[in-house]
N, C-alpha and C positions, 0 to 999 in steps of 0.2 A: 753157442753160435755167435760168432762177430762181425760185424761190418766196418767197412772201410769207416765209417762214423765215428761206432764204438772204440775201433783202433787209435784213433786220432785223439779220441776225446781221454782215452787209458794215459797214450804217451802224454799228453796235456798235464794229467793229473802228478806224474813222475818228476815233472818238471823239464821234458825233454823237447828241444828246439826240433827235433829232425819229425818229418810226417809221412805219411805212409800212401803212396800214391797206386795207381792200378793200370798195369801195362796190359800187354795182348798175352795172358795165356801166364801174368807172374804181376808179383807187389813189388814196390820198389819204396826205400827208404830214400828222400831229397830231403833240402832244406837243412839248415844247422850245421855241422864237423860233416856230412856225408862224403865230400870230395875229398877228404883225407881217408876216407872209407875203402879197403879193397875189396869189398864186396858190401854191397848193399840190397839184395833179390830173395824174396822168398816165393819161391815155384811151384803157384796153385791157380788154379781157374776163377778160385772161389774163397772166400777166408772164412765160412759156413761151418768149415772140419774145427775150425779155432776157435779158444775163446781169447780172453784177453790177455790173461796173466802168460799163455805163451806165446803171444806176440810182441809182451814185452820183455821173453824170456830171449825171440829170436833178435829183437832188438839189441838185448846187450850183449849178446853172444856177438851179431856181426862191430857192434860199436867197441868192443874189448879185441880183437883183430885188428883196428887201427891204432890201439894204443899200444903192442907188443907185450901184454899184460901175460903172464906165465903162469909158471910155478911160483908160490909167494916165496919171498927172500923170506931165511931163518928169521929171529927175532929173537934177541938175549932176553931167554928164562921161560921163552914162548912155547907152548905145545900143539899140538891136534886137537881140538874140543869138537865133540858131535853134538850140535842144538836143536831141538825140536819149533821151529816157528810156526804159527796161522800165518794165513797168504797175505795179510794186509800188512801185518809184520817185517813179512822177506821183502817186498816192495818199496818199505820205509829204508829197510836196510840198503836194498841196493840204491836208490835213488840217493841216500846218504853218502854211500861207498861208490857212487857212479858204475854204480854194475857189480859189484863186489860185496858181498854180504856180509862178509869177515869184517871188510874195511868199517861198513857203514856201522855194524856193532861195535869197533874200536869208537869211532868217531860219537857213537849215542852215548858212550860211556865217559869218554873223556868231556863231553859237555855235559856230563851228570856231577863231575866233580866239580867243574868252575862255578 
C-alpha cells in the first residue's frame, strides 16, 4: 500500500525531479521535464492498490513516451540476454539507464572498467 508520501519520497530516492500530485478522481505527475510529457495521469481514487516500485514502474513508462524511446537500436556483436535482478537492483539500473535497465547495466559496467 502507498501514499502520495511514500510515492514522493520513492521518486526522491531515484533521483527523479518530477512529483506526484492528487487530482479529483486521478494522480498526476508535475514539476521537472513533465511539460515535455504527453501524458502524465494515473487514473485511480486511491494509490492503496499500489506499491511503490510500480509507481515508479508508471513513472518511467509515462517519462520514456516523451523521449520516443523504442525498440533499442542493434549494437555491433550485441545479443538478447535474459537477467534475473532483486527489485533494489532494477531500480539502480533504471535510475542509471533513466528508465532503461539495459542501459543502466551497460553504464554499471562500463564504470566497472574505468
Amino acid at each position: 500500500m502507498t501514499t502520495l508520501t511514500l510515492a514522493n519520497r520513492a521518486l526522491t530516492l531515484v533521483g527523479a525531479k518530477e512529483r506526484l500530485y492528487k487530482g479529483k478522481g486521478y494522480f498526476y505527475f508535475a514539476d521537472g521535464d513533465t511539460a515535455s510529457w504527453p501524458e502524465s495521469m494515473i487514473v485511480a481514487n486511491t494509490l492503496a492498490a499500489f506499491d511503490a516500485a510500480e509507481i515508479l514502474q508508471e513513472y518511467y513508462r509515462l517519462k520514456r513516451k516523451s523521449s520516443g524511446v523504442g525498440a533499442p537500436a542493434k549494437m555491433e556483436g550485441g545479443r538478447r540476454m535474459n537477467v534475473y535482478l532483486d527489485k533494489v537492483s532494477i531500480l539502480k539500473a533504471k535510475t542509471l539507464g533513466d528508465g532503461n535497465v539495459s542501459e543502466g547495466i551497460r553504464k554499471a559496467l562500463n564504470a566497472e572498467k574505468g
